[in-house]
C-alpha positions in Angstrom: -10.6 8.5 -26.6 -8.5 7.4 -29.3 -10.4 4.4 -30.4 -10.0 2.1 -27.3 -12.6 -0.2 -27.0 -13.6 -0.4 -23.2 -16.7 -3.4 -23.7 -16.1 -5.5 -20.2 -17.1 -3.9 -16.9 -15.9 -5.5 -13.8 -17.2 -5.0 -10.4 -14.6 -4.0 -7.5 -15.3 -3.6 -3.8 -12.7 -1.5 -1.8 -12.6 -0.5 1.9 -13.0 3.4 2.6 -9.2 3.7 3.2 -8.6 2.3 -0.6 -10.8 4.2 -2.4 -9.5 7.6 -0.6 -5.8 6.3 -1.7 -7.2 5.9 -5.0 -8.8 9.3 -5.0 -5.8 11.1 -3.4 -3.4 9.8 -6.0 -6.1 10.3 -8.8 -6.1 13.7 -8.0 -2.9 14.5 -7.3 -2.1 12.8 -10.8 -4.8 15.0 -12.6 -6.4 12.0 -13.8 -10.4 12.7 -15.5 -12.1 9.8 -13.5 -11.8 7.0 -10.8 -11.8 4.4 -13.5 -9.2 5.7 -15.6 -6.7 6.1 -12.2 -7.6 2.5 -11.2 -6.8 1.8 -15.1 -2.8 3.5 -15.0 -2.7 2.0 -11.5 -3.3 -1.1 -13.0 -1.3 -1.1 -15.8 1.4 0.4 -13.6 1.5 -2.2 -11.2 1.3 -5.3 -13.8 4.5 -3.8 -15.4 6.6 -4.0 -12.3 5.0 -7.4 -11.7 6.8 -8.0 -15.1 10.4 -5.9 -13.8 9.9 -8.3 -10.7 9.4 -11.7 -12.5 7.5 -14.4 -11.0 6.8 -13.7 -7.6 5.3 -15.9 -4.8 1.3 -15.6 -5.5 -0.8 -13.8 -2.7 -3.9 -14.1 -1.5 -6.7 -11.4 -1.6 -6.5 -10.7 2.2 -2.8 -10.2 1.7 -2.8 -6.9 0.1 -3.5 -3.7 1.5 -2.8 0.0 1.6 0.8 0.8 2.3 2.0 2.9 5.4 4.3 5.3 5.4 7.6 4.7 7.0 7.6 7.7 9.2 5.4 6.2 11.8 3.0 9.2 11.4 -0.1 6.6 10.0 -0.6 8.2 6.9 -1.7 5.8 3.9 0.8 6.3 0.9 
């Protein structure tokens, strides 16, 4: 894999709803495994944290899966 050095495991508990998100876009992405979506989706989201500039921290219990705007419930 291009010499990355992967040596520190973390430990990450997600609801039902999260982990199907994550599979959903994993899969609709092409991507070989859980952990390397949750890796692009995390280097993804730290780069428009960077676009954004600081931003008012949140707490833990803040975040969540994201709604669609359509009103029809499905997690985007």
């Amino acid at each position: 894999m291009g010499g990355l050095s992967r040596e520190t495991r973390i430990q990450l508990m997600l609801s039902d709803e999260e982990l199907a998100a994550i599979d959903n876009w994993r899969f609709q992405q092409r991507m070989p495994s859980r952990a390397a979506a949750i890796r692009q989706l995390l280097n993804v989201g730290l780069r428009i944290k960077q676009l954004e500039g600081a931003v008012k921290p949140l707490r833990s219990q803040d975040y969540g899966l994201l709604t669609s705007d359509d009103g029809d419930g499905d997690k985007g």
